[in-house]
C-alpha positions as CSV (number, residue, x, y, z in Angstrom):
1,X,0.0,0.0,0.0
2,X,3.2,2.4,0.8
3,X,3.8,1.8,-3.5
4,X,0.7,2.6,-4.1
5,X,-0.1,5.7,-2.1
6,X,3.9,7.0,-3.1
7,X,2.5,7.1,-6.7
8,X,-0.9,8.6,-6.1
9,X,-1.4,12.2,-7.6
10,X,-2.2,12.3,-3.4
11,X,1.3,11.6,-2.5
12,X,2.3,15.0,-1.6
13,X,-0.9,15.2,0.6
14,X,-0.3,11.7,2.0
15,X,3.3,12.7,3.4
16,X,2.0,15.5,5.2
17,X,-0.8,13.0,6.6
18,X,1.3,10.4,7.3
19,X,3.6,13.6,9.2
20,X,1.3,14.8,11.5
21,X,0.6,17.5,9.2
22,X,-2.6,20.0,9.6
23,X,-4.2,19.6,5.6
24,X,-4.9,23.4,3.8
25,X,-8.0,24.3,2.2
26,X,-6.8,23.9,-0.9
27,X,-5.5,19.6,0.5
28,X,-9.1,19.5,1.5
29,X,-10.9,20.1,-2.2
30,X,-8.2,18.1,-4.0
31,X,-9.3,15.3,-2.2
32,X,-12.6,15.8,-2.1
33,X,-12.0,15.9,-6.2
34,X,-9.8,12.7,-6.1
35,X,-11.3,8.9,-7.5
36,X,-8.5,7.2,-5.7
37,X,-10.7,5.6,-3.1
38,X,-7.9,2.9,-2.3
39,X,-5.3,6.3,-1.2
40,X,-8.0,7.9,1.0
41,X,-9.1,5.2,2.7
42,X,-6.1,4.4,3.7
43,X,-5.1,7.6,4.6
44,X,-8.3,7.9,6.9
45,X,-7.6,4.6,8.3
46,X,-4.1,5.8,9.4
47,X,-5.6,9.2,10.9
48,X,-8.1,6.6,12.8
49,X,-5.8,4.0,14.2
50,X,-3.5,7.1,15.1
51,X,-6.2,8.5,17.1
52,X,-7.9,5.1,18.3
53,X,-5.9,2.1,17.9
54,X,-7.8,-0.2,16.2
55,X,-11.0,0.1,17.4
56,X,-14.4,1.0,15.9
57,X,-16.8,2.4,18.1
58,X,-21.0,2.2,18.2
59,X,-23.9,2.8,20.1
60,X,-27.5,1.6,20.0
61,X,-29.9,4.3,20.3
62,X,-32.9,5.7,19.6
63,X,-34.7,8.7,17.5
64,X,-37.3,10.7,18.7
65,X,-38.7,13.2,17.1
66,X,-41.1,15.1,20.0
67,X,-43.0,17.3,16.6
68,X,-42.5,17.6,13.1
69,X,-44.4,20.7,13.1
70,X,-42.1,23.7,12.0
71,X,-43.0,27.2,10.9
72,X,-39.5,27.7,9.1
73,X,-39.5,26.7,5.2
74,X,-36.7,25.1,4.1
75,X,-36.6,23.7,0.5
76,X,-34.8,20.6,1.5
77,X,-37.3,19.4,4.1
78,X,-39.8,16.5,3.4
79,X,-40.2,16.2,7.0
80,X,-42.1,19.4,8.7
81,X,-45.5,19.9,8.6
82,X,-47.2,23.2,9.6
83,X,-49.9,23.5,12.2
84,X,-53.2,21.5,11.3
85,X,-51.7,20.1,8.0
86,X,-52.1,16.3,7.2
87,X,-49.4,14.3,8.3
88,X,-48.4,16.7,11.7
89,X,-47.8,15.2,15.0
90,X,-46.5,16.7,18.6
91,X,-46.4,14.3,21.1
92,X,-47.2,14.4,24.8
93,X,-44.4,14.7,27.5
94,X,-46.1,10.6,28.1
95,X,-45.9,10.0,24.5
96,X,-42.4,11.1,24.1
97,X,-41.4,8.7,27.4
98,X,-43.8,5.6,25.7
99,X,-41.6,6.2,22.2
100,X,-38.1,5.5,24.6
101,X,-39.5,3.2,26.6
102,X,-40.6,1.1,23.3
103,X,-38.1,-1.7,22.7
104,X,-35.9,-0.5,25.4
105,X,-33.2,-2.7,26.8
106,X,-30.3,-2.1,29.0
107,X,-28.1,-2.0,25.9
108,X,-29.7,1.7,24.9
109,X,-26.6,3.7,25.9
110,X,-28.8,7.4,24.0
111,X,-31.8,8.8,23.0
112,X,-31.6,11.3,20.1
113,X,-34.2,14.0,20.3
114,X,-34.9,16.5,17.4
115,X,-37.7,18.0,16.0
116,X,-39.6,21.1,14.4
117,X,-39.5,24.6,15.6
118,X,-43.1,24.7,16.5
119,X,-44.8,27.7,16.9
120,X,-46.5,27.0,20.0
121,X,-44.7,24.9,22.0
122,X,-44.0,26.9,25.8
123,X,-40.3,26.2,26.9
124,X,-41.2,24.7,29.6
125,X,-42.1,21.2,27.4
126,X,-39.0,21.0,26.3
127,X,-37.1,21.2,29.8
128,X,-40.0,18.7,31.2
129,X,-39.2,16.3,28.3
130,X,-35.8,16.2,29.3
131,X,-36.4,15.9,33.3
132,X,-39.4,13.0,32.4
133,X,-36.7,11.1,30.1
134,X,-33.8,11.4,32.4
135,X,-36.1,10.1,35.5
136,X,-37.6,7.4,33.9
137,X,-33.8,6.3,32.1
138,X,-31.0,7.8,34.1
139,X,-28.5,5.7,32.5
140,X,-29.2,6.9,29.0
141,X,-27.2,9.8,27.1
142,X,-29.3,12.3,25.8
143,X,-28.8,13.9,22.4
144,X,-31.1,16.9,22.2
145,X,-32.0,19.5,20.1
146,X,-29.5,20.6,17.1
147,X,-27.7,24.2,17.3
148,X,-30.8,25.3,15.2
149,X,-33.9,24.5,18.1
150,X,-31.1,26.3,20.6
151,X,-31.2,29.5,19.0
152,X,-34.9,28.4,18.5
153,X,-35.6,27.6,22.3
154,X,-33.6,30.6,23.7
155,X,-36.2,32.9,22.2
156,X,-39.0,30.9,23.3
157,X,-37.4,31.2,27.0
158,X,-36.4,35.1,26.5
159,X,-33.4,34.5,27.7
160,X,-29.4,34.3,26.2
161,X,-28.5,31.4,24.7
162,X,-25.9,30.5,27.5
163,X,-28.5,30.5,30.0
164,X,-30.9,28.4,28.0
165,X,-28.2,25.9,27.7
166,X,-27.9,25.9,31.1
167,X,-31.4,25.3,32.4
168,X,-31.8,22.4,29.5
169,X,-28.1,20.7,31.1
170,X,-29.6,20.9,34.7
171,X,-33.0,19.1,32.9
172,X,-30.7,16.6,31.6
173,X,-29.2,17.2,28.5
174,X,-25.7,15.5,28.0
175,X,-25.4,16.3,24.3
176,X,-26.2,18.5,21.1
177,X,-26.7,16.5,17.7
178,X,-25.7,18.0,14.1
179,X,-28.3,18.8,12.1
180,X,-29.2,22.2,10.7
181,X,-25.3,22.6,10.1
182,X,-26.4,21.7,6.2
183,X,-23.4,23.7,4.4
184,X,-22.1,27.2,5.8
185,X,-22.0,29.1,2.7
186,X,-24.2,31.3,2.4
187,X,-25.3,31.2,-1.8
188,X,-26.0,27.5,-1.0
189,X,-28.1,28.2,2.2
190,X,-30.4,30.6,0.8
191,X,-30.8,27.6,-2.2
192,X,-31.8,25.4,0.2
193,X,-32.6,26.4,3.5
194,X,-33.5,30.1,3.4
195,X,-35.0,31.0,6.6
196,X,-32.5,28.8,9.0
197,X,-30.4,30.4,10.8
198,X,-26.3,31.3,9.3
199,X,-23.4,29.3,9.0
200,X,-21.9,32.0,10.8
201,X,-25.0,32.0,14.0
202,X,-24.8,27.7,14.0
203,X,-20.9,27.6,14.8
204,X,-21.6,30.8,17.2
205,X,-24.2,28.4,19.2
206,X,-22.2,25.5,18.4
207,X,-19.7,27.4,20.5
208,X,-21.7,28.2,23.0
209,X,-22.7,24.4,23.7
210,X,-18.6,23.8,24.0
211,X,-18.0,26.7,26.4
212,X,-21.3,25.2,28.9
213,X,-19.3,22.0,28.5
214,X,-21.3,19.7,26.4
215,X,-20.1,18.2,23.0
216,X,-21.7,18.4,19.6
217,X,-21.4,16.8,16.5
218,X,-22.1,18.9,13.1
219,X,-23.7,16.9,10.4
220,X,-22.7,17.6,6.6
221,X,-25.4,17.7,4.2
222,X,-24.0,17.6,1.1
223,X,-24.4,16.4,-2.8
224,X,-26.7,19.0,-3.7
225,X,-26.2,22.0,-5.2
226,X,-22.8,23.1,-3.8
227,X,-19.4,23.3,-5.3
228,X,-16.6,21.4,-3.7
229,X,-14.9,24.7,-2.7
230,X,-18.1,25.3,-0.8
């Protein structure tokens, strides 16, 4: 495999991965443009085992998705529903904790919680979701709300973001999922998410989460309509 990746057009990328090297921008679209799937997934496989031996890791969790109902239209969305349309569903604080108790084993190690921006919803439901889940399964991570609902929820709550984070971590949140993160450019945003919040304002609340100490992923949606530079 050294042969092979020495005479990739990648090789010059590949020694500074193989170095320790941090990758430019312009690293980053050539191999994003590159066919040579043997050279990158052996240079990911190196970054991996670097970082975590190797090991793969899982979990086994579950979805919920409190409400589907979402004032915001984004043109990539076959999931929302507005208020009193066909197809629209919030659930009860009860229903949410029958959804994760459904199936449930001991071998659920998180629950991940997203939904709409509904209109209506108080604040409040959300904090009690996250008390109810977190009494009735204390050993289970919860993954709630994406960067999106946060901005979302600290305007429900009329208070800073900071603090909204804080009262849903007392309630029991232990994470923040990805979505809403789409792509950060802005031309492809308006394309296909136009009222969402920025690029720029995710990271910013993305940020936030980190500094309250919680993690967050950010979840790439891409294949669409942007460019690779993008």
């Amino acid at each position: 495999m050294e042969t092979y990746i020495a005479r990739s057009e990648l090789a010059p990328i590949a020694e500074k991965v193989l170095a320790g090297e941090r990758l430019t921008f312009e690293d980053g679209v050539a191999l994003y443009r590159s066919n040579d799937l043997l050279t990158l997934g052996a240079l990911a496989n190196f970054v991996r085992e670097k970082k975590n031996g190797n090991l793969a890791y899982y979990i086994i969790n579950r979805h919920i998705n409190p409400t589907n109902i979402c004032f915001v239209d984004c043109q990539l969305c076959a999931f929302a529903r507005k208020v009193g349309e066909e197809g629209g569903w919030t659930m009860s604080i009860e229903e949410v904790v029958q959804t994760a108790a459904r199936g449930y084993t001991d071998s659920v190690r998180e629950f991940h919680i997203v939904g709409g921006l509904h209109p209506y919803l108080p604040f409040q439901y959300y904090v009690d979701l996250l008390r109810a889940l977190k009494y009735h399964f204390p050993n289970v991570h919860l993954k709630a709300f994406t960067c999106v609902e946060l901005d979302y929820l600290a305007k429900l709550a009329g208070k800073s973001l900071r603090e909204t984070i804080e009262i849903l971590k007392e309630a029991g949140l232990d994470s923040v999922p990805g979505g809403g993160a789409e792509i950060f450019a802005r031309r492809v945003r308006d394309l296909i998410c136009t009222h969402k919040i920025s690029g720029e304002r995710w990271m910013e609340v993305a940020r936030t989460v980190h500094e309250c100490g919680l993690k967050s992923t950010a979840t790439m949606l891409y294949g669409h309509v942007e460019t690779y530079e993008e």
